[in-house]
C-alpha positions in Angstrom: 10.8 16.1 9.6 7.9 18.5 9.4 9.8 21.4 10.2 11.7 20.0 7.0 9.0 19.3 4.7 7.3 22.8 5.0 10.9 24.4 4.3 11.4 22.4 0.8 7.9 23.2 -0.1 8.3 27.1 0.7 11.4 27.0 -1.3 9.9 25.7 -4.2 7.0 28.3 -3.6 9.7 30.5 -3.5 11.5 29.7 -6.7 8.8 29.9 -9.2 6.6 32.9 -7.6 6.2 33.4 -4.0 4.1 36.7 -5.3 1.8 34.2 -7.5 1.1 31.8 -4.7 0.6 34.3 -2.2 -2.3 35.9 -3.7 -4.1 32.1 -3.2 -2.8 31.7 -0.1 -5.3 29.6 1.8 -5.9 27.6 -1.2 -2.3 26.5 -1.5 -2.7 26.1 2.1 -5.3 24.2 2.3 -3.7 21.8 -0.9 -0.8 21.2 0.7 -2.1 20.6 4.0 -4.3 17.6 2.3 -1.1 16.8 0.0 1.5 15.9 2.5 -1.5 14.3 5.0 -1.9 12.0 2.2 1.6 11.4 1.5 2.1 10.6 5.6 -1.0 8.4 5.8 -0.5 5.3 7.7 0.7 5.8 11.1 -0.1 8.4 14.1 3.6 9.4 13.6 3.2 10.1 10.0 0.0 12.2 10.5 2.0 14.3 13.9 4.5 15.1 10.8 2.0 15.9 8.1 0.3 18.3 11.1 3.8 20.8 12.4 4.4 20.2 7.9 1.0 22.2 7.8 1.3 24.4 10.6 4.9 25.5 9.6 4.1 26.1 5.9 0.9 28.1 7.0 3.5 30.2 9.4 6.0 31.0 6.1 2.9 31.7 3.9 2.1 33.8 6.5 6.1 35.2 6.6 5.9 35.4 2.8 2.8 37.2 2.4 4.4 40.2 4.5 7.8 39.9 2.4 5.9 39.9 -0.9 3.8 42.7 0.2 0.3 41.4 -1.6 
């Protein structure tokens, strides 16, 4: 489900300017990290999910960065 999450999100990054958000890429990090711990809130399953969400959309950030070349 986290796995999942990150993947929407980085396609959506993707579609409107993966060059754009990868220039602020700890910030968007760090937002979405806080958005989708927010959205999960409420049980220690929900929080495990909003944690590998983060981790994974850190790692194709990460990916992205080296694609876009910035």
């Amino acid at each position: 489900m986290g796995f999942l999450s990150a993947l929407g999100a980085f396609i959506l990054v993707w579609k409107i300017n993966l060059e754009l958000f990868c220039k602020y890429h700890w910030q968007i990090d760090l937002l979405f990290t806080v958005a989708v711990s927010w959205l999960f809130f409420g049980t220690f399953s929900g929080m495990a999910t909003a944690a590998v969400a983060a981790v994974c959309f850190s790692g194709f950030m990460f990916i992205g960065k080296l694609i876009a070349d910035v």
